[in-house]
Backbone bond lengths (Angstrom), bond angles and torsions (degrees), N, CA, C in turn:
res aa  C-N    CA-C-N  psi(-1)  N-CA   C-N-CA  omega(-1)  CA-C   N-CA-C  phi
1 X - - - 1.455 - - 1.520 109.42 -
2 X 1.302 128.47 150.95 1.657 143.48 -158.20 1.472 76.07 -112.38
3 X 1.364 109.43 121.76 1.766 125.12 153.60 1.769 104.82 -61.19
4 X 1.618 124.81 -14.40 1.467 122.43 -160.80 1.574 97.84 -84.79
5 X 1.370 112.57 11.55 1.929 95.89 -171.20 1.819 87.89 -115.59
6 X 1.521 119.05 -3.70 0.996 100.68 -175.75 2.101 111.21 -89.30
7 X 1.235 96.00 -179.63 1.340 111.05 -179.85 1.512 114.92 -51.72
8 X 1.154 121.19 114.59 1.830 118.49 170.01 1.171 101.52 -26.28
9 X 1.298 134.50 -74.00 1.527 149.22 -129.54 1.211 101.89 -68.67
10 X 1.608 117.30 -27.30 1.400 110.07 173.07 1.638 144.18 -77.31
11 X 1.593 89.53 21.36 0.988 119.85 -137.00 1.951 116.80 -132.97
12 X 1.100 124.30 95.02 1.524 121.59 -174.65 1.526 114.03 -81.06
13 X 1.178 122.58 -17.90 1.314 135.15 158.43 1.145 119.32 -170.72
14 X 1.554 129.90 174.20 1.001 118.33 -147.31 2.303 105.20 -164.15
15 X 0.865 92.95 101.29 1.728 84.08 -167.21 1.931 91.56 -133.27
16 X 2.040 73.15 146.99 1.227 120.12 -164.93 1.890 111.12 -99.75
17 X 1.502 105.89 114.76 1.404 96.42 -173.47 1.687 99.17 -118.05
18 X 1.415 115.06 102.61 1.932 127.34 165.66 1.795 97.00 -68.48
19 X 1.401 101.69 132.66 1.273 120.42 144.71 1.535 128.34 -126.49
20 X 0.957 128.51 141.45 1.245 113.32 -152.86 1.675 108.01 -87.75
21 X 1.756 132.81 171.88 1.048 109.47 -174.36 1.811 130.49 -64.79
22 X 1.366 106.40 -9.64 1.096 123.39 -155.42 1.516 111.63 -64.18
23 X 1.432 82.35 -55.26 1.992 128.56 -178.87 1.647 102.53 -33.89
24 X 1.865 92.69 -73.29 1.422 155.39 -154.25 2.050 73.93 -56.02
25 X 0.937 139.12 -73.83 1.079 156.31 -168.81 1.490 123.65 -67.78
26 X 1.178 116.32 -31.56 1.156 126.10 163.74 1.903 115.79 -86.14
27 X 1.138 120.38 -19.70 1.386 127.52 -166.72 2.097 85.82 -93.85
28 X 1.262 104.21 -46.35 1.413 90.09 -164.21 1.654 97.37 -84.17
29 X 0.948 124.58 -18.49 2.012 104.23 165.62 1.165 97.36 -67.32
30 X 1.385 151.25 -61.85 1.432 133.18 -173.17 1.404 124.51 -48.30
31 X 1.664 110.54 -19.87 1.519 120.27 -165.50 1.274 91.29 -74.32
32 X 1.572 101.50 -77.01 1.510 138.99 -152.61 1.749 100.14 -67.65
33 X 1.405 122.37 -52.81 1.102 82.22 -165.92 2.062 117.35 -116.54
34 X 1.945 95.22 20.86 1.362 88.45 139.29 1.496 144.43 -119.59
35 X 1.655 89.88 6.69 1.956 101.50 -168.56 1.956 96.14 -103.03
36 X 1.501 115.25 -13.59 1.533 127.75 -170.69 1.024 140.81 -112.68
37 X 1.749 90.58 -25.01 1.548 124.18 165.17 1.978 112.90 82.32
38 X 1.035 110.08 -9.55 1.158 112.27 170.63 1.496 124.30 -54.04
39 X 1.277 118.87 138.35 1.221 114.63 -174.34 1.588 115.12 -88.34
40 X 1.550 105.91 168.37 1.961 116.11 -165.10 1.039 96.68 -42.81
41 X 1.504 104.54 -55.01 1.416 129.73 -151.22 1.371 122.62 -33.35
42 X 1.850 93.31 -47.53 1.582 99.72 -153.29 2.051 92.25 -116.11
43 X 1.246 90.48 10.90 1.557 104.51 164.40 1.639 103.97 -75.47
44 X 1.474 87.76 -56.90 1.949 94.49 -150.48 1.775 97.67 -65.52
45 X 2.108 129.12 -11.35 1.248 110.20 -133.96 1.856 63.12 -94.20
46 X 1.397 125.70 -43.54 1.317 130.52 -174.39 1.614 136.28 -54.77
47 X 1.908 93.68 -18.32 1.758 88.12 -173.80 1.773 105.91 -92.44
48 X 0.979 115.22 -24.69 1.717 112.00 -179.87 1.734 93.59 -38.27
49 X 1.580 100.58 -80.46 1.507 109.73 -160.78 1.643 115.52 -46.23
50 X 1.209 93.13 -37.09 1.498 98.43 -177.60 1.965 98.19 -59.68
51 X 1.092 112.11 -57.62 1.853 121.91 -156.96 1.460 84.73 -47.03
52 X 2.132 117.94 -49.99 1.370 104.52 -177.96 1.527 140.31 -43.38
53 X 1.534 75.02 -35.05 1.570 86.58 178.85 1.423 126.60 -60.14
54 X 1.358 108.17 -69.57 1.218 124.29 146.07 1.466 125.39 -8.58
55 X 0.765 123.69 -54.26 1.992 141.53 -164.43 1.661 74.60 -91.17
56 X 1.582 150.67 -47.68 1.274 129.39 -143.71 1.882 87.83 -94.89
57 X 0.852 101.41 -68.56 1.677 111.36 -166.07 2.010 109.03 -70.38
58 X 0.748 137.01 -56.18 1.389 168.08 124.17 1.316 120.20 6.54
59 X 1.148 122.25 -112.12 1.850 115.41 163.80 1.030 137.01 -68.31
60 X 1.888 113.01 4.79 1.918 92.76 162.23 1.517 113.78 -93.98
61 X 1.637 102.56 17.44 1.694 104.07 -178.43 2.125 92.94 -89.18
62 X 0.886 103.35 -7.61 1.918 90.18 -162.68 1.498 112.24 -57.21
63 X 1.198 114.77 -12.64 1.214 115.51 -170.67 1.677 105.61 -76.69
64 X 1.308 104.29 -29.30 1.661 116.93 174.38 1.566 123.90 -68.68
65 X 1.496 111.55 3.20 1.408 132.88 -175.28 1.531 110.78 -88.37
66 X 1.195 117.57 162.26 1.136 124.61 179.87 1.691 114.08 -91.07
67 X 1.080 78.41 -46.15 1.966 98.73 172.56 1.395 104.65 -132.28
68 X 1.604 106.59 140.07 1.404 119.05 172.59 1.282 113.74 -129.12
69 X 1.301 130.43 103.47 1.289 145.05 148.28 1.639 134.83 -82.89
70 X 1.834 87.96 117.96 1.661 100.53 -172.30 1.589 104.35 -80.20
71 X 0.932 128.99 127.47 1.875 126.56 151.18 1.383 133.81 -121.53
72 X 1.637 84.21 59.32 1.396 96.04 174.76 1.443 110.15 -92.59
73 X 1.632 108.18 132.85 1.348 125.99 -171.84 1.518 102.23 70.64
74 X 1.035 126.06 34.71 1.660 114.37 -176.11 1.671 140.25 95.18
75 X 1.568 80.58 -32.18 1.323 105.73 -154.53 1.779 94.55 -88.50
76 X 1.232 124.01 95.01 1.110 138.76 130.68 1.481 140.09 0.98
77 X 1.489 131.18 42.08 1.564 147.13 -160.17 1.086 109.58 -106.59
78 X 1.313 116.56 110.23 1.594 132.53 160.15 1.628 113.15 -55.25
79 X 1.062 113.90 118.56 1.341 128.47 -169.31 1.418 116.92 -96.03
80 X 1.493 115.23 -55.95 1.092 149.86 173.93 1.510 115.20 -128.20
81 X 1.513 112.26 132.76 1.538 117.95 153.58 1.565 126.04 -142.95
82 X 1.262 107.84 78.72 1.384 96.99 -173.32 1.752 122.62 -76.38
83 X 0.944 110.71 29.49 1.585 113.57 -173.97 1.584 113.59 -91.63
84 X 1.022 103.33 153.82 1.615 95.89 -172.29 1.353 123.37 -125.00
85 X 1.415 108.16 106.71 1.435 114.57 -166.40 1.479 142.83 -77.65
């Protein structure tokens, strides 16, 4: 379950981590199909739809985050921080 469908209020902060599809795709063949055993196959027929998904429901909320962190390629970029220190 995505904590992002629940209520703000429940909530003291709230951060947003983008990876890009590339990443996103390369991290889960290493996951999935040597720590899970699942094969490429039925990796590669599942991640398109899923990324769609994702990109539909998923990242046009980031702007509603407190902090947004990109990690695409690794690289770790504060995007957004509205918190106040």
């Amino acid at each position: 379950m995505s904590t992002t469908f629940l209520e703000d209020q429940l909530f003291d902060l709230s951060i947003y981590i983008y990876t890009d599809e590339r990443t996103e795709l390369a991290r889960r063949m290493e996951r999935d199909v040597k720590d899970r055993e699942r094969s490429s196959e039925a990796l590669l027929s599942s991640h398109h739809q899923r990324r769609i998904q994702y990109e539909l429901f998923m990242h046009e909320k980031r702007h509603e985050f407190d902090i947004v962190i990109d990690d695409t390629d690794g690289r770790y970029i504060i995007e957004k921080n509205d918190v106040m220190m």
